[in-house]
mmCIF file of the C-alpha atoms, coordinates in Angstrom:
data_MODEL
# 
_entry.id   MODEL 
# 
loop_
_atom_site.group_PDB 
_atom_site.id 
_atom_site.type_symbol 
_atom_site.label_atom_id 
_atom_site.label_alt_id 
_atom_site.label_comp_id 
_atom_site.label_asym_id 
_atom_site.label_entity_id 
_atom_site.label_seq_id 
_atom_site.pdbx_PDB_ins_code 
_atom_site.Cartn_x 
_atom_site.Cartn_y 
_atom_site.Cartn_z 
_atom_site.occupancy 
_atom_site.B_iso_or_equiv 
_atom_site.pdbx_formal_charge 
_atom_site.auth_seq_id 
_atom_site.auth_comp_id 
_atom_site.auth_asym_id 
_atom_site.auth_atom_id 
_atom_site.pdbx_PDB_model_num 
ATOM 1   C CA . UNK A 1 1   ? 88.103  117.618 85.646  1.00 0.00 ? 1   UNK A CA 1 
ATOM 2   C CA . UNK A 1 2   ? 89.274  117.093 89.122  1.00 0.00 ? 2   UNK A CA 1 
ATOM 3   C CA . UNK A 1 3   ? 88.151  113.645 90.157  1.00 0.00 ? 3   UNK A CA 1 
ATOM 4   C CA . UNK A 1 4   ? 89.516  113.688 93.731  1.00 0.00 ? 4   UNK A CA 1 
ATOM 5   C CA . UNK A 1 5   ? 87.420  115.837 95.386  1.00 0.00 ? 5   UNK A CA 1 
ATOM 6   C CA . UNK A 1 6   ? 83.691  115.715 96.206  1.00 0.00 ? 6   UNK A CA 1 
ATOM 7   C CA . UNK A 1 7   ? 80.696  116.834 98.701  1.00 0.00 ? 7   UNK A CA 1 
ATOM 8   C CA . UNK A 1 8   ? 81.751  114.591 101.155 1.00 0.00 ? 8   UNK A CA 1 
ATOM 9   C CA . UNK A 1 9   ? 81.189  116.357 104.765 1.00 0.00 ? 9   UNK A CA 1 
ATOM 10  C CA . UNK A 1 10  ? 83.233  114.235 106.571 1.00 0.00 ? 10  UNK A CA 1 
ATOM 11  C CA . UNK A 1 11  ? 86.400  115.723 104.641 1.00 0.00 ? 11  UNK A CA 1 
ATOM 12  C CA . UNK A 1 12  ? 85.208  118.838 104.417 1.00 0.00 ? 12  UNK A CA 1 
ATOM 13  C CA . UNK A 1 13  ? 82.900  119.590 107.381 1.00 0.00 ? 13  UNK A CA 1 
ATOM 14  C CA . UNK A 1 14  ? 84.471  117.547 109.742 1.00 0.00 ? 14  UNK A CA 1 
ATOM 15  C CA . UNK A 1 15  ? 88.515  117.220 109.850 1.00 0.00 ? 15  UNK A CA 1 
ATOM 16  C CA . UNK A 1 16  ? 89.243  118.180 113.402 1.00 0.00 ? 16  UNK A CA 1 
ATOM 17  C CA . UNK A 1 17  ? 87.167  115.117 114.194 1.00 0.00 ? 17  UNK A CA 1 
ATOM 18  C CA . UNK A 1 18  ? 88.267  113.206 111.848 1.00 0.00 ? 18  UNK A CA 1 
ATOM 19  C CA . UNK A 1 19  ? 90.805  110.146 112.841 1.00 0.00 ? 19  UNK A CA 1 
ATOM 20  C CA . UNK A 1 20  ? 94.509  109.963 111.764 1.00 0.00 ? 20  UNK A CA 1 
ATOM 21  C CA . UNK A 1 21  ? 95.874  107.874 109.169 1.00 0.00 ? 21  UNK A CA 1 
ATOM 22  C CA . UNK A 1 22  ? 96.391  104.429 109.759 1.00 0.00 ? 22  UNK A CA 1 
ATOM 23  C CA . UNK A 1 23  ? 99.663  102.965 109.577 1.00 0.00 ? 23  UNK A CA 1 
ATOM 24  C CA . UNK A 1 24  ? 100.000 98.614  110.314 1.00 0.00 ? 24  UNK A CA 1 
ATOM 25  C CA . UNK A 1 25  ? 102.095 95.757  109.152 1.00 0.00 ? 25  UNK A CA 1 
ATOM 26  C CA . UNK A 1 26  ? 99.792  93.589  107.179 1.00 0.00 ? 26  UNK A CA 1 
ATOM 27  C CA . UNK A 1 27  ? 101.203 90.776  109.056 1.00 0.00 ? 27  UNK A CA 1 
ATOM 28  C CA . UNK A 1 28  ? 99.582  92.109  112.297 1.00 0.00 ? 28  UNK A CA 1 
ATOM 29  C CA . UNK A 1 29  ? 96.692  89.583  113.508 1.00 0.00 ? 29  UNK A CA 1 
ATOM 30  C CA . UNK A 1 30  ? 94.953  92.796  114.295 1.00 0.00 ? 30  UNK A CA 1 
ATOM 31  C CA . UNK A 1 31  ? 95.402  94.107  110.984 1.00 0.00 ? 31  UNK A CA 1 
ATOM 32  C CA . UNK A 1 32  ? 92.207  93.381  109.411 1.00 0.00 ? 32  UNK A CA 1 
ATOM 33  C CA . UNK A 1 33  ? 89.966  94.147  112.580 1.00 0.00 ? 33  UNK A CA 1 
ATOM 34  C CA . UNK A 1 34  ? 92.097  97.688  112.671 1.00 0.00 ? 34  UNK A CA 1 
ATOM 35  C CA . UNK A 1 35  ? 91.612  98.218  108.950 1.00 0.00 ? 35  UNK A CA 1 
ATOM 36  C CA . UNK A 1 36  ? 87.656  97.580  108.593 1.00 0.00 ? 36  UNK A CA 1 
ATOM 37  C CA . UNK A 1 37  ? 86.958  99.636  112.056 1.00 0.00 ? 37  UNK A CA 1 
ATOM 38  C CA . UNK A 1 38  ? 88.663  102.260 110.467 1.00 0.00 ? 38  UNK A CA 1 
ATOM 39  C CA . UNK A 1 39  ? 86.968  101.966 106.888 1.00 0.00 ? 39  UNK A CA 1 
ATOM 40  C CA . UNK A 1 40  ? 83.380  101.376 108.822 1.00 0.00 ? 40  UNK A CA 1 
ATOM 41  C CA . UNK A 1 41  ? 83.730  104.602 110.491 1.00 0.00 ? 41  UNK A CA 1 
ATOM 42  C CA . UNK A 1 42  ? 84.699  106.167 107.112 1.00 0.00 ? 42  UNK A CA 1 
ATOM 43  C CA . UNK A 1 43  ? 81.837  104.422 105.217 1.00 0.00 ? 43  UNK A CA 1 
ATOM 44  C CA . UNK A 1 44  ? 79.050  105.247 107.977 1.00 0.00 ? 44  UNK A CA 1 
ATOM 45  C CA . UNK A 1 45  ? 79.853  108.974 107.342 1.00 0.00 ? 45  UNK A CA 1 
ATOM 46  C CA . UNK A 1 46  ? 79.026  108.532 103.674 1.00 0.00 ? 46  UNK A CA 1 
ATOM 47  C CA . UNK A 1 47  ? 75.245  109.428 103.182 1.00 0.00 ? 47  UNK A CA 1 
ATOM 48  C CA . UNK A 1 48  ? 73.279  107.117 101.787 1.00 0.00 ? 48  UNK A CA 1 
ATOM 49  C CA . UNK A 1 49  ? 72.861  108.612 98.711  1.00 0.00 ? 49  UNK A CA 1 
ATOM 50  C CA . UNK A 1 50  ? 76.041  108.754 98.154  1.00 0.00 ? 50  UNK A CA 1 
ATOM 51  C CA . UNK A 1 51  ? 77.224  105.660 96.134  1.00 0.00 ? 51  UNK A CA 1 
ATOM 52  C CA . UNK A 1 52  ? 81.014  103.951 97.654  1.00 0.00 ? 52  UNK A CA 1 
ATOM 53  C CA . UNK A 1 53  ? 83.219  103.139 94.494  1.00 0.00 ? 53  UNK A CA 1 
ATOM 54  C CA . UNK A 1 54  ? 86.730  101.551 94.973  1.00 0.00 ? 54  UNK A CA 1 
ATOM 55  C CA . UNK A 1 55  ? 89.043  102.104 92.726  1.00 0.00 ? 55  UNK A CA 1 
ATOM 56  C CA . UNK A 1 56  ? 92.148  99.958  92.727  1.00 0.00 ? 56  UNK A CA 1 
ATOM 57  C CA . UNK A 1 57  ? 95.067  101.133 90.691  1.00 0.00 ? 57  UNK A CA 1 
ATOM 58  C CA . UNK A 1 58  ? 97.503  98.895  89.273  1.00 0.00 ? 58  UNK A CA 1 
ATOM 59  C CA . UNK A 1 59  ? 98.867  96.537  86.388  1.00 0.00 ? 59  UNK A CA 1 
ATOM 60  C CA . UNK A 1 60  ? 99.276  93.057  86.379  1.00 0.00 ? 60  UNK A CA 1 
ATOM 61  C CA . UNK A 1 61  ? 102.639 93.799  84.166  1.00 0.00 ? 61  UNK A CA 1 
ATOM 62  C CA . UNK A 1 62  ? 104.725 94.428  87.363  1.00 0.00 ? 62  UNK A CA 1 
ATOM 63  C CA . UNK A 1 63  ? 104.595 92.494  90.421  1.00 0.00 ? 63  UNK A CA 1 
ATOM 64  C CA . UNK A 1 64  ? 105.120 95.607  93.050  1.00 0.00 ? 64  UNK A CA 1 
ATOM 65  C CA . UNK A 1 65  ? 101.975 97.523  91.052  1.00 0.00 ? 65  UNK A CA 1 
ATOM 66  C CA . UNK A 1 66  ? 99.499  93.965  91.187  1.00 0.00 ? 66  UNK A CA 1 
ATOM 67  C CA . UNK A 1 67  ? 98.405  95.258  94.214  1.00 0.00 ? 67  UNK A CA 1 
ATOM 68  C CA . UNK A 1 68  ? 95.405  97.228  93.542  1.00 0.00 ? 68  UNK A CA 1 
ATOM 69  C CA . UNK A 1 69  ? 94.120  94.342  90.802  1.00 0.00 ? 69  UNK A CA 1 
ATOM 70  C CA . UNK A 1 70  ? 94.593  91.856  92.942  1.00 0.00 ? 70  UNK A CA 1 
ATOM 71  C CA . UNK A 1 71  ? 92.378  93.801  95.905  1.00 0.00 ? 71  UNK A CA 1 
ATOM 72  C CA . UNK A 1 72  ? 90.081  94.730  93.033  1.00 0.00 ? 72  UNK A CA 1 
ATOM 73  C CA . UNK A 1 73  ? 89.707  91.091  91.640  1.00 0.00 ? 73  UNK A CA 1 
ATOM 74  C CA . UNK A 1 74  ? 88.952  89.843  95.222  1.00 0.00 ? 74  UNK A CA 1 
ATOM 75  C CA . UNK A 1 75  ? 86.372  92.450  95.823  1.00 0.00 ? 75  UNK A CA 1 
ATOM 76  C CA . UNK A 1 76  ? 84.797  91.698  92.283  1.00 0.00 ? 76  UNK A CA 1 
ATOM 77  C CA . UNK A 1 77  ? 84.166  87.565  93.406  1.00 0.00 ? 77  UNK A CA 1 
ATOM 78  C CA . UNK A 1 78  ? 83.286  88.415  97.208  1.00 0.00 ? 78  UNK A CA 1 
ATOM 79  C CA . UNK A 1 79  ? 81.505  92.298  97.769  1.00 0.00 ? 79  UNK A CA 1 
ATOM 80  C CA . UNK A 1 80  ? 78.391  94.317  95.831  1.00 0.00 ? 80  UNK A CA 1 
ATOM 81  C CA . UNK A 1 81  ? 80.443  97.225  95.939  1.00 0.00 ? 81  UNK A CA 1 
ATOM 82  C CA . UNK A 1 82  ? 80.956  98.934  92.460  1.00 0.00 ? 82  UNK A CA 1 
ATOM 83  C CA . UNK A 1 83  ? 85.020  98.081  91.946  1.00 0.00 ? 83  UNK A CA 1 
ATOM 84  C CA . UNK A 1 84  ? 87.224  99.424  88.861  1.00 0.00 ? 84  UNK A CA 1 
ATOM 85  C CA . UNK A 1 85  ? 90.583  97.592  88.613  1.00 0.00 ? 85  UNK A CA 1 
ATOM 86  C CA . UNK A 1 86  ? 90.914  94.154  88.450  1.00 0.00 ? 86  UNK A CA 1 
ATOM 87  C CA . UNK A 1 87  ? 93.385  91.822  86.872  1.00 0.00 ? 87  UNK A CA 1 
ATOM 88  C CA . UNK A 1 88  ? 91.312  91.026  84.081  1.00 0.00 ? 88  UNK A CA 1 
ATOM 89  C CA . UNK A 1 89  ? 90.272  94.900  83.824  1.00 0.00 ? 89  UNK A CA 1 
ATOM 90  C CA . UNK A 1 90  ? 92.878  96.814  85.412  1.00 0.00 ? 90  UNK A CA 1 
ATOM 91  C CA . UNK A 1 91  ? 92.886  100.426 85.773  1.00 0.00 ? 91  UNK A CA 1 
ATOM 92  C CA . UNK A 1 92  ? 96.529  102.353 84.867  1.00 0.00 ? 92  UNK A CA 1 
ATOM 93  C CA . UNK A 1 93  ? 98.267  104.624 83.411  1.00 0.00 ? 93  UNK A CA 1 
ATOM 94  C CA . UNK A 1 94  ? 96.972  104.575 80.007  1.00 0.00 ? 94  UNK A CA 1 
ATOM 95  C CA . UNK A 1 95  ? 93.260  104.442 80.844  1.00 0.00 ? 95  UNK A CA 1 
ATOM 96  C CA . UNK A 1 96  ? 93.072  106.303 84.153  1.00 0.00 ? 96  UNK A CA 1 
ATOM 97  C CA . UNK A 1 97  ? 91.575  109.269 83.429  1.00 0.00 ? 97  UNK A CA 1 
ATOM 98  C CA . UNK A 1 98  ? 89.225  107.244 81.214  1.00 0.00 ? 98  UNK A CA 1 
ATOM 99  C CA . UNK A 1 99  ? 88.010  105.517 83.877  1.00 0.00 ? 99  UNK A CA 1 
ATOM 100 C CA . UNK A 1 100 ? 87.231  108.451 86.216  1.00 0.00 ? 100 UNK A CA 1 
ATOM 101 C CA . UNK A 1 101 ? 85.714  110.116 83.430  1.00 0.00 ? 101 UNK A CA 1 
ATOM 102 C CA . UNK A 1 102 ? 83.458  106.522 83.314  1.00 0.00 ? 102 UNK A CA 1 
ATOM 103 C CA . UNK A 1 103 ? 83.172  106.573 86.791  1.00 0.00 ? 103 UNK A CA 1 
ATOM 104 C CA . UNK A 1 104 ? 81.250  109.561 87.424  1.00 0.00 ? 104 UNK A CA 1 
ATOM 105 C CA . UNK A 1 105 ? 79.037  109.172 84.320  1.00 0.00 ? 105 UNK A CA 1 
ATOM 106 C CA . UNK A 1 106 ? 78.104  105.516 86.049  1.00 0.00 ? 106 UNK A CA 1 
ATOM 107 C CA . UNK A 1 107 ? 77.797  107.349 89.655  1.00 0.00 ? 107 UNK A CA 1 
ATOM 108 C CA . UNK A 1 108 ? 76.010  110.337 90.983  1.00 0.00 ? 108 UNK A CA 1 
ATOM 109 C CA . UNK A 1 109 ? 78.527  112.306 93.097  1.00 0.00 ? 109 UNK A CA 1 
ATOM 110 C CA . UNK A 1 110 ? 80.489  108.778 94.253  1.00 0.00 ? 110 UNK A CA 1 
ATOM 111 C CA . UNK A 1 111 ? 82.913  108.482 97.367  1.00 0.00 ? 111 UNK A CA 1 
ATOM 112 C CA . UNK A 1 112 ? 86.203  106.996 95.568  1.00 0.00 ? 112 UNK A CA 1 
ATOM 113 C CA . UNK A 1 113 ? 88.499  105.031 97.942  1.00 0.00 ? 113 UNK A CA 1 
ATOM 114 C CA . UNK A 1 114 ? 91.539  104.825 95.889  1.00 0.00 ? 114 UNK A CA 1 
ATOM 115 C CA . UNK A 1 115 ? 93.887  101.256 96.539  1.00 0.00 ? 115 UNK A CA 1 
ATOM 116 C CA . UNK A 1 116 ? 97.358  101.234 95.340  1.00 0.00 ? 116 UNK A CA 1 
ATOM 117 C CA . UNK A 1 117 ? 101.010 99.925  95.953  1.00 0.00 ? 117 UNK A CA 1 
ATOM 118 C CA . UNK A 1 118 ? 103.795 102.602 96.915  1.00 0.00 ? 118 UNK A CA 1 
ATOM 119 C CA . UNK A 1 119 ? 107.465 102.899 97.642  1.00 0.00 ? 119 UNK A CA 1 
ATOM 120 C CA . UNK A 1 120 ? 108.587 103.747 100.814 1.00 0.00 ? 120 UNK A CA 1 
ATOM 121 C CA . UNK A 1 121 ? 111.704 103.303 103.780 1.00 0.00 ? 121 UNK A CA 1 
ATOM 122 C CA . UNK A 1 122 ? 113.012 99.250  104.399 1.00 0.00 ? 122 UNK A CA 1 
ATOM 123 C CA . UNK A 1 123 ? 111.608 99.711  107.432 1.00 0.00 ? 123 UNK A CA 1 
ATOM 124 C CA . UNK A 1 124 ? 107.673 100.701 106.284 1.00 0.00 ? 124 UNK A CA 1 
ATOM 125 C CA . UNK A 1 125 ? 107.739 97.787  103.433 1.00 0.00 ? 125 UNK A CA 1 
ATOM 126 C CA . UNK A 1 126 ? 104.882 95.557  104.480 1.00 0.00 ? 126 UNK A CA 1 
ATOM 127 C CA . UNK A 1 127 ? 102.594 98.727  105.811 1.00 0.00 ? 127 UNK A CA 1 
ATOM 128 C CA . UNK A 1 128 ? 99.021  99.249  104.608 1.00 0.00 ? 128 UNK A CA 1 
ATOM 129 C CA . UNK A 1 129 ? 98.435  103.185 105.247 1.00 0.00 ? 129 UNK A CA 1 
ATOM 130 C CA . UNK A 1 130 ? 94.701  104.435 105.064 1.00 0.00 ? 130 UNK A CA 1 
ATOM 131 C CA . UNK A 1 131 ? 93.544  108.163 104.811 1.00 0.00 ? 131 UNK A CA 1 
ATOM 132 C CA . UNK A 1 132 ? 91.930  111.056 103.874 1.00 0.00 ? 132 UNK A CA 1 
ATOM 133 C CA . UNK A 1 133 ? 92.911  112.470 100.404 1.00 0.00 ? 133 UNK A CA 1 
ATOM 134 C CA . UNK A 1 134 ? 94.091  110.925 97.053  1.00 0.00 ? 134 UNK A CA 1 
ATOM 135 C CA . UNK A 1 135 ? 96.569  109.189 96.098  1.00 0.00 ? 135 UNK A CA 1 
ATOM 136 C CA . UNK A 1 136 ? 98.842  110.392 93.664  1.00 0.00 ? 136 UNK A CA 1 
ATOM 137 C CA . UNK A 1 137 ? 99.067  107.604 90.934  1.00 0.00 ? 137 UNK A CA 1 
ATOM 138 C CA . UNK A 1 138 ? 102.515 107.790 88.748  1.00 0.00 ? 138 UNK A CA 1 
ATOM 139 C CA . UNK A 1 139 ? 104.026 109.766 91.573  1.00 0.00 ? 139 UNK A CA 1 
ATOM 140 C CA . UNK A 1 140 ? 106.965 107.125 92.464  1.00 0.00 ? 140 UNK A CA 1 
ATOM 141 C CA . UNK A 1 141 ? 108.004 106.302 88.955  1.00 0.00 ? 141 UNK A CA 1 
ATOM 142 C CA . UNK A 1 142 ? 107.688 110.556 86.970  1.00 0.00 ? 142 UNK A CA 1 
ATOM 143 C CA . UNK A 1 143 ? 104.588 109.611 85.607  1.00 0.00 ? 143 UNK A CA 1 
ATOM 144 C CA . UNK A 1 144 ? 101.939 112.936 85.848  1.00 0.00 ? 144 UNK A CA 1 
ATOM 145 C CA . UNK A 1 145 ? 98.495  111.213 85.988  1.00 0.00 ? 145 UNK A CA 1 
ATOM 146 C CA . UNK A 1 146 ? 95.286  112.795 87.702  1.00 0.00 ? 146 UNK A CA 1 
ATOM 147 C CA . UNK A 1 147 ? 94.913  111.986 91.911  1.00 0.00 ? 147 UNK A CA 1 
ATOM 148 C CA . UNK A 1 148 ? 91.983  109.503 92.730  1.00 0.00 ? 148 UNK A CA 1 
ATOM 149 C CA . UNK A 1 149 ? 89.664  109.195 95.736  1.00 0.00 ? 149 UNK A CA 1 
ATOM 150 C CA . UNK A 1 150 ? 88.590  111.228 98.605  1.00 0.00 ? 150 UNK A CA 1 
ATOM 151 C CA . UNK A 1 151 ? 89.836  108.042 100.619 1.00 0.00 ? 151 UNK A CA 1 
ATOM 152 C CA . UNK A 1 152 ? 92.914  106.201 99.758  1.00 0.00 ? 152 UNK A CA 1 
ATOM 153 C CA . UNK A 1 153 ? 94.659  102.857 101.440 1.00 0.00 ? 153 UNK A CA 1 
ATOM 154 C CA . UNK A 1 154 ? 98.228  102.113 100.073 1.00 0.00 ? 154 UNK A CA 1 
ATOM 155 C CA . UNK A 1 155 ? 100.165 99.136  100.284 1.00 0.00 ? 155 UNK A CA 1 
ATOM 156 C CA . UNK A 1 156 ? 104.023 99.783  100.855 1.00 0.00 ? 156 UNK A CA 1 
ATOM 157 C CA . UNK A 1 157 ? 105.468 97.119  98.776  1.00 0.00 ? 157 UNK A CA 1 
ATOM 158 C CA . UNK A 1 158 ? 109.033 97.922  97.903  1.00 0.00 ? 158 UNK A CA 1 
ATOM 159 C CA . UNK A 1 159 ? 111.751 100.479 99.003  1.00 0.00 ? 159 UNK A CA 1 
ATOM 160 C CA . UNK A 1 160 ? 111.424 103.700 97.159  1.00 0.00 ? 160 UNK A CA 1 
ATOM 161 C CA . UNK A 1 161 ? 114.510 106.554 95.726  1.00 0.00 ? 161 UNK A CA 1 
ATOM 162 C CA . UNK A 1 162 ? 116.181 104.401 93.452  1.00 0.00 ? 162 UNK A CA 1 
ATOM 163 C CA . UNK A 1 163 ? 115.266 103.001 90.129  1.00 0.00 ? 163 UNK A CA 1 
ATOM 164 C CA . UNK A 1 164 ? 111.680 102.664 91.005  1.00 0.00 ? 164 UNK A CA 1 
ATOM 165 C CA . UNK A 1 165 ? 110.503 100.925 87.812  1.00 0.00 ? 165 UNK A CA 1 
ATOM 166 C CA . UNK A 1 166 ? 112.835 97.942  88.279  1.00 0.00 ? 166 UNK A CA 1 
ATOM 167 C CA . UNK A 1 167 ? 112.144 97.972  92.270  1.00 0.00 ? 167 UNK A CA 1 
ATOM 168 C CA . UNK A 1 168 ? 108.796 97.117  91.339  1.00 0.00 ? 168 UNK A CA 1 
ATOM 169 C CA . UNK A 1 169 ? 109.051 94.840  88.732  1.00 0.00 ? 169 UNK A CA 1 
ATOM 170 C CA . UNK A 1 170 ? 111.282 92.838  90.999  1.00 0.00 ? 170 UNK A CA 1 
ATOM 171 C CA . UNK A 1 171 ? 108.517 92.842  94.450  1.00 0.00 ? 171 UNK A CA 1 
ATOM 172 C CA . UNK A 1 172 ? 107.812 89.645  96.006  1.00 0.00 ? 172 UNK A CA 1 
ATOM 173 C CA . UNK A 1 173 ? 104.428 88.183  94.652  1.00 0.00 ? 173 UNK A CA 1 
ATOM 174 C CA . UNK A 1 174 ? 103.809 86.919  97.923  1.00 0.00 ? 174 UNK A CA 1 
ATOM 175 C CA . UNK A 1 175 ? 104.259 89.630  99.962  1.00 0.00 ? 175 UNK A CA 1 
ATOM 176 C CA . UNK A 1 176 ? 101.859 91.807  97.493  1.00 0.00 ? 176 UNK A CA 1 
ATOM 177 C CA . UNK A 1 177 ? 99.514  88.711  97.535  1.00 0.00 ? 177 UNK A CA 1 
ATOM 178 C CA . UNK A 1 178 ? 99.305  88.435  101.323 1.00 0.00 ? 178 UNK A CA 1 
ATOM 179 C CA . UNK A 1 179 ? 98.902  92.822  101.848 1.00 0.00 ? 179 UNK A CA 1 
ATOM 180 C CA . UNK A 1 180 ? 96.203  92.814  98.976  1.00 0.00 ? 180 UNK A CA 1 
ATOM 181 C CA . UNK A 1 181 ? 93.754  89.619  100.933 1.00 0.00 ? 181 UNK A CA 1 
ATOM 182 C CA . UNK A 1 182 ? 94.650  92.322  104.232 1.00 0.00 ? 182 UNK A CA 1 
ATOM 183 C CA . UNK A 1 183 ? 92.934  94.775  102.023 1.00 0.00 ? 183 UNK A CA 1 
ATOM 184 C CA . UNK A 1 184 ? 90.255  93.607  100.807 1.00 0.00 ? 184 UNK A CA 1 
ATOM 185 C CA . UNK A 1 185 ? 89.139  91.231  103.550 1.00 0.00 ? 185 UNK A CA 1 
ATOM 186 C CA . UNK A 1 186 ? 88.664  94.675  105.347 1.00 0.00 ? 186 UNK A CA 1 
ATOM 187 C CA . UNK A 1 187 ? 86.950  96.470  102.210 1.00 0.00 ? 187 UNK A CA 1 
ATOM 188 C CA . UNK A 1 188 ? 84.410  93.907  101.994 1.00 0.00 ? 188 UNK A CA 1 
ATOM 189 C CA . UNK A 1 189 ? 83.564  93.735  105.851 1.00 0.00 ? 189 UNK A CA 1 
ATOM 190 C CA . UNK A 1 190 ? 83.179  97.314  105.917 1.00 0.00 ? 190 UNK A CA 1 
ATOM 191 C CA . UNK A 1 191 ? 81.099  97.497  102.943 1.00 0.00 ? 191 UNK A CA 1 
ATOM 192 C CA . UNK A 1 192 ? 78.950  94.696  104.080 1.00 0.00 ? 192 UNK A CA 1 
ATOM 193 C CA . UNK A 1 193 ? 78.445  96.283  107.448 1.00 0.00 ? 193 UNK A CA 1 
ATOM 194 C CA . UNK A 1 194 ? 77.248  99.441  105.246 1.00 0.00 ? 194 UNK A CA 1 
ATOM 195 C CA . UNK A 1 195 ? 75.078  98.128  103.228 1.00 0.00 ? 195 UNK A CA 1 
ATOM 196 C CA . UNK A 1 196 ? 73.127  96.165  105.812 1.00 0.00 ? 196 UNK A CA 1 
ATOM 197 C CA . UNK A 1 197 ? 72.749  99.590  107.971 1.00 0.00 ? 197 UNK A CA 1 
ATOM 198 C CA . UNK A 1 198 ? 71.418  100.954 104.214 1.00 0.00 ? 198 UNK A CA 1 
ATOM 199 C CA . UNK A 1 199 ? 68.820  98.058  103.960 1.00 0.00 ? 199 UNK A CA 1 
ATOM 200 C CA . UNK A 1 200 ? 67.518  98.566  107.550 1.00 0.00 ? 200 UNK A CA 1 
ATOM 201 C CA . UNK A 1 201 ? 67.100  101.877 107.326 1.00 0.00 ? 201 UNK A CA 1 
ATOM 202 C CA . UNK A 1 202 ? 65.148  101.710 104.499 1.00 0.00 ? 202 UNK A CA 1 
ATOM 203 C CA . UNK A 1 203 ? 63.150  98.686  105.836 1.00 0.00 ? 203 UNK A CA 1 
ATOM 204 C CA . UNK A 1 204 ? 62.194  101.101 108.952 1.00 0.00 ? 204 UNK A CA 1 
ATOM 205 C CA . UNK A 1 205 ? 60.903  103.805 106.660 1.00 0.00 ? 205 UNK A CA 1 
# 
């Protein structure tokens, strides 16, 4: 089953109007007003029948990859937005595919936004990158595991080409910490926003 893509128009319909990906230091004070614009005008394409899941992907077993269960964690306390991937529930290797498959069962035709940590230049280490597309879980240490999301917003955490196991396992904590609150302080704005447009429109009916 191919879990990345669905009916959303946006992706399909749409892409010469659609925006280009996002690329900011988390440690710009614009970054969370740049990252939930961008997510609102994501989420206020989704119809409204059309369930937002986030799915952060992740282990607590390596610093570098705690990035996705720690967004997912802080989403689970502070949002009403359906999240898989926490700390105490994370979602990885081993039970990925699992997951989607629960996923969909749980969701009618869901728009995944997929949250995870990467490898990438010195320079980029720091940058949250949102876009269309899936991201490619596995990708930066040989694993083959399926892509997830029609959306996806990655955390650069670490340099990437060498070793990339180790690299991770050996991330600053702090820096992951302080990307992740960039992340999901934006999530749950933009979901927020969404769901009060859902409730008024349904109040006007």
């Amino acid at each position: 089953m191919n879990f990345s893509i669905g009916s959303f128009s946006f992706l399909s319909n749409k892409k010469s109007n659609s925006p280009n990906p996002l690329k900011l230091m988390h440690t710009d004070p614009d970054a969370v007003p740049q990252l939930y614009e961008r997510l609102r005008y994501v989420f206020s394409a989704v119809p409204a029948y059309q369930p937002i899941v986030i799915v952060c992907v992740g282990t607590d077993r390596s610093t570098g990859d705690a990035l996705g269960p720690l967004v997912g964690s802080s989403l689970f306390k502070s949002s009403d937005i359906p999240v898989y991937g926490t700390l105490d529930e994370p979602v990885h290797a081993v039970n990925l595919t699992e997951r989607l498959e629960l996923i969909q069962q749980e969701h009618r035709n869901p728009f995944i936004v997929a949250v995870d940590a990467c490898l990438g230049q010195l320079s980029s280490v720091g940058c949250i990158q949102a876009g269309e597309g899936p991201v490619k879980p596995g990708a930066g240490v040989n694993k083959e595991l399926p892509p997830v999301g029609d959306y996806h917003v990655t955390g650069i955490v670490n340099v990437g080409g060498f070793m990339e196991y180790f690299v991770l396992q050996n991330t600053r904590l702090s820096l992951v910490v302080n990307m992740a609150d960039v992340i999901a302080e934006s999530v749950r704005l933009a979901a927020e926003e969404r769901l009060t447009a859902l409730k008024t429109s349904v109040s006007r009916e």
